[in-house]
C-alpha positions as CSV (number, residue, x, y, z in Angstrom):
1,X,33.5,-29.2,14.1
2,X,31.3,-29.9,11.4
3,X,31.7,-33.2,9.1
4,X,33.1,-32.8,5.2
5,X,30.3,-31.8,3.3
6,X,27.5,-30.9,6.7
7,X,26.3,-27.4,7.2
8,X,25.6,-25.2,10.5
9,X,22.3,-24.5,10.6
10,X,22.3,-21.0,10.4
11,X,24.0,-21.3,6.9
12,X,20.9,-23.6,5.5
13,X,18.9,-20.5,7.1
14,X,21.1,-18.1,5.2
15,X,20.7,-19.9,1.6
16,X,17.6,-20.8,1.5
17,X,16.1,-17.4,2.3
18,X,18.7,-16.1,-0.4
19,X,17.9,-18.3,-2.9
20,X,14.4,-19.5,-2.6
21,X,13.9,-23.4,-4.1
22,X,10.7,-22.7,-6.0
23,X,10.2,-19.7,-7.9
24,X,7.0,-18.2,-6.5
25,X,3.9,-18.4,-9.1
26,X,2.8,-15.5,-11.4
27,X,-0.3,-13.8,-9.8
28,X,-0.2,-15.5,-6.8
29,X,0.8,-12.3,-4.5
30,X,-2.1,-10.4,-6.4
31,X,-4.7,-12.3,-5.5
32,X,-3.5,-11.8,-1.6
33,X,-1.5,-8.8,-1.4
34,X,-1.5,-8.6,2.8
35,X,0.2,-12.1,3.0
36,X,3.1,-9.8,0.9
37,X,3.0,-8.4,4.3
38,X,3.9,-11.0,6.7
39,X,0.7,-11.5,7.9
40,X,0.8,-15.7,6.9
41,X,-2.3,-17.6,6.7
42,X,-4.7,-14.1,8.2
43,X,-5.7,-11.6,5.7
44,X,-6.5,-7.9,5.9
45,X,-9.0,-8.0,9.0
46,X,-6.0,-9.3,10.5
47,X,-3.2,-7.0,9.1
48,X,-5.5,-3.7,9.6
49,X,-5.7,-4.7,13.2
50,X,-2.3,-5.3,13.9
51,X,-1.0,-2.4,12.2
52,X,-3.3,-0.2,14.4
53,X,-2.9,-1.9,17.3
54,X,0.8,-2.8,17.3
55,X,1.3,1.4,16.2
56,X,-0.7,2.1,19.4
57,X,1.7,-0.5,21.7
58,X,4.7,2.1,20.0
59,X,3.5,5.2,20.7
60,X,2.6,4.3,24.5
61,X,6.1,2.5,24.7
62,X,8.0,5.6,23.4
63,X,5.5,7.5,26.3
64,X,7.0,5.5,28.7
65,X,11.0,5.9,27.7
66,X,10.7,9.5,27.3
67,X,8.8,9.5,31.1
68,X,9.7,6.7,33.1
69,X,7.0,7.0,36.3
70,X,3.9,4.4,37.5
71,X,1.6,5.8,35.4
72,X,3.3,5.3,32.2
73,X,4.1,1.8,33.2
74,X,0.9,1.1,34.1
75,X,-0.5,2.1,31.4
76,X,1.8,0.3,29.0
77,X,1.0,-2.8,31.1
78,X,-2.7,-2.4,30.9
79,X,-2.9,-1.5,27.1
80,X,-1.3,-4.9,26.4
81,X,-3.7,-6.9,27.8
82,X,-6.1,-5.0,25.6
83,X,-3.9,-5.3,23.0
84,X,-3.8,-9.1,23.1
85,X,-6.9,-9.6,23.4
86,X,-8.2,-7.0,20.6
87,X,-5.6,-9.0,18.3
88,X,-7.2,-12.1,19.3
89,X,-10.3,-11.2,18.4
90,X,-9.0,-10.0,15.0
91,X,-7.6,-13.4,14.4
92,X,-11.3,-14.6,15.2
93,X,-13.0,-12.1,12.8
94,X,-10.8,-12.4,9.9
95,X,-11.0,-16.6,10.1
96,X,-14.6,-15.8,10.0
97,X,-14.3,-13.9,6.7
């Protein structure tokens, strides 16, 4: 049990996501629209590539739930070493930029 007053973590989680401390600043989201995105300190090297890449790692999952043999499987398995590297390398590119 928690002391008078102490909160579980998860509530702190909960409130401050709801209720953000610092209102964010005017035109700050306009001058980086892809970290609107999720896509923290990268920009839109990074996002485009993801997007792509992380839509490809769908597709080839769905491939292998609808048709669950080796092939699928295997090629699930090899695409995401591809895909790690390929995102890699757009985290290289787009700190370059």
């Amino acid at each position: 049990m928690l002391a008078p007053g102490r909160r579980c973590r998860a509530t702190q989680i909960r409130r401050s996501l709801a209720s953000p401390s610092t209102p964010p600043r005017p035109g700050r989201a306009l001058r980086h629209p892809e970290r609107a995105f999720g896509a923290g300190g990268f920009g839109a090297i990074y996002l485009a590539g993801s997007a792509a890449l992380g839509g490809l790692f769908i597709a080839a999952a769905v491939r292998l739930h609808r048709q669950a043999d080796r092939a699928s499987a295997l090629c699930l398995y090899l695409y995401s070493l591809a895909y790690l590297a390929a995102l890699f390398a757009a985290m290289v590119l787009d700190a370059r930029t």
